[in-house]
C-alpha positions, -999 to +999 in steps of 0.1 A: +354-313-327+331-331-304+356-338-282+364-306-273+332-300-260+339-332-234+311-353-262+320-389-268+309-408-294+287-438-296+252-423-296+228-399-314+217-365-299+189-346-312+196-315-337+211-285-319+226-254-318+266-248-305+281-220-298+320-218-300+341-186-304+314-160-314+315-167-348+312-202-361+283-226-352+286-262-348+253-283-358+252-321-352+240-344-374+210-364-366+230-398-380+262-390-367+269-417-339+280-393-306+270-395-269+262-371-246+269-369-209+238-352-190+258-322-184+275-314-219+244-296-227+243-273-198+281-266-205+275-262-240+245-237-235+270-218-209+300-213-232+276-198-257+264-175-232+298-165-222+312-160-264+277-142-264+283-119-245+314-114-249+313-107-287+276-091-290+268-107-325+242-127-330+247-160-346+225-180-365+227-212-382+202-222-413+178-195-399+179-213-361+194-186-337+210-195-309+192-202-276+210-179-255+203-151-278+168-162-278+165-160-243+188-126-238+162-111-270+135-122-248+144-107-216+151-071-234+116-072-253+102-072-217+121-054-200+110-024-228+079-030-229+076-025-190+094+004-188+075+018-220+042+007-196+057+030-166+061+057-189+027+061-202+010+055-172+022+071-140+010+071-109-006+103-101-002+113-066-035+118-046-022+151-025-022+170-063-059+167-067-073+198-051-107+184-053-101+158-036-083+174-007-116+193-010-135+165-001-114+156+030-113+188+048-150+197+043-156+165+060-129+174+084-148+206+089-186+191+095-170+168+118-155+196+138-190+210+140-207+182+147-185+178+180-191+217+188-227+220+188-246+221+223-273+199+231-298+231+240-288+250+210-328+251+196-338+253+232-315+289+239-317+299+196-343+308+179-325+318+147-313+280+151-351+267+153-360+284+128-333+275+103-337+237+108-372+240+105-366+253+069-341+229+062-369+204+078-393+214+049-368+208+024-350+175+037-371+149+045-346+135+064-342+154+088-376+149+105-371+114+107-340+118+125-355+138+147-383+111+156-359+084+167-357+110+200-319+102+202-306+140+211-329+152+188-321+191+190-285+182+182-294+158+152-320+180+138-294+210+138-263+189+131-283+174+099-296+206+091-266+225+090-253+191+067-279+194+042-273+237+039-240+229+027-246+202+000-245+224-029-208+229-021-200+189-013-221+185-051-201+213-065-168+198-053-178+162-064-188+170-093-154+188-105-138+160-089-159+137-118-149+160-142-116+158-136-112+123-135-137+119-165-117+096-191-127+068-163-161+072-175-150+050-203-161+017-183-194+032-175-203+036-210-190+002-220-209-014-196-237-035-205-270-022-201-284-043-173-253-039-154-260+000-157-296-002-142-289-028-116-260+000-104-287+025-108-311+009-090-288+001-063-277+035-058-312+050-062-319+023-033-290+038-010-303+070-011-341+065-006-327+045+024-308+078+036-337+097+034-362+076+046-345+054+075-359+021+060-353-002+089-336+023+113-350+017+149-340+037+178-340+009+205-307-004+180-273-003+196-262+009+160-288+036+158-274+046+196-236+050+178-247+071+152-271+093+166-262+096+204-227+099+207-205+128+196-184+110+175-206+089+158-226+114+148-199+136+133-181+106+116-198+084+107-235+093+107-222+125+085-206+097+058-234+075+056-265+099+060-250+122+038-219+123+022-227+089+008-262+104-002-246+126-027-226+104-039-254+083-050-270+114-066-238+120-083-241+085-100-276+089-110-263+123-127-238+106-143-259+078-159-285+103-166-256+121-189-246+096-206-283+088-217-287+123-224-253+128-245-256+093-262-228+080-252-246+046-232-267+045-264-239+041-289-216+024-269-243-007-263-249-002-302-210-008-312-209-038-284-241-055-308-225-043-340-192-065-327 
């Protein structure tokens, strides 16, 4: 029998597994005296394959199975549990959040602003004066802008007219929160000093937005931001304010989860463990 598999005697092999018409297995014995050129394995191991698949059983021998089956057993269990994995967790599209598309065009629409407004508009308005110098007494912000003296009429409108329409920006970001809310998971089962040195950090970022820690006109940064039209409707809008409520966002956030327990228990069941 050995010889039809191109084996000739006068050695020992190890133990294995052979694979013949489908249906009956071949085993050598450890003591039987056969040698093995280096590719009768390889040819062996590709018969089986080919009686595999043609017949579809599976063959075993004293509870060994067969090593092509192993491998074709191994390849289906992955192959299932990937396409089990794509099922349970599409990709969501970004273009079917409507919050989020929110989020773009109001800061598609402040930017359009931003580029429309005159430089004299508080010189030739009053109704313009006096709105930013409400918004002024509310923002502390905006005053500081307007003492770097880099176009301040246009910053001090521009960042007034900003500020007015934060409730809506908060309004759509926090829908957009609560939409996407089973991602607050990893907040609660973070540990607590990661939370507060997040916190901290964000309550950092906005005190910085309000307050201009470190801003000084004479920068060339500070002349990007504030002095051109571009600058200050794309970028100054996402880091002086858009990022600003963001940060307030996170602080609500952490706040809630104090408030509804779930940072509380969550940090209890990680001890508990």
């Amino acid at each position: 029998m050995a010889a039809d598999f191109g084996i000739e005697a006068g050695a020992c092999i190890p133990e294995a597994v052979f694979c013949t018409d489908g249906a009956t297995l071949l085993r050598s014995h450890i003591d039987r005296p056969i040698t093995a050129p280096a590719s009768a394995g390889r040819e062996i191991h590709e018969l089986g394959a080919r009686h595999s698949a043609a017949s579809g059983a599976t063959r075993h021998l004293g509870g060994v199975q067969c090593p092509c089956d192993v491998a074709s057993d191994r390849s289906e269990r992955w192959e299932g549990r990937m396409n089990a994995a794509r099922v349970r967790s599409p990709k969501p599209s970004p273009w079917r959040n409507p919050f989020g598309i929110a989020l773009v065009a109001y800061y598609l629409v402040m930017a359009v602003v931003g580029l429309l407004i005159p430089d004299d508009i508080l010189e030739v308005h009053a109704w313009a004066r006096d709105f930013s110098d409400f918004m002024a007494s509310v923002v502390p912000q905006i005053d500081r802008i307007t003492a770097l003296n880099i176009k301040p009429d246009v910053n001090r409108f521009y960042f007034s007219a900003l500020w007015a329409t934060i409730p809506a920006l908060f309004g759509i970001l926090l829908l957009n929160i609560y939409r996407a809310r089973s991602a607050l998971e990893k907040v609660w089962d973070a540990s607590l000093i990661r939370v507060l040195l997040s916190m901290c950090g964000l309550a950092l970022m906005f005190g910085w937005t309000q307050y201009l820690w470190l801003v000084e006109p004479s920068m060339h940064l500070s002349g990007l931001l504030f002095g051109t039209s571009i600058g200050r409707s794309f970028l100054s809008q996402l880091v002086f304010c858009i990022a600003a409520v963001f940060c307030l966002a996170g602080l609500m956030v952490w706040c809630l989860g104090w408030v509804r327990g779930y940072i509380p228990r969550s940090n209890k069941e990680q001890r508990d463990a």
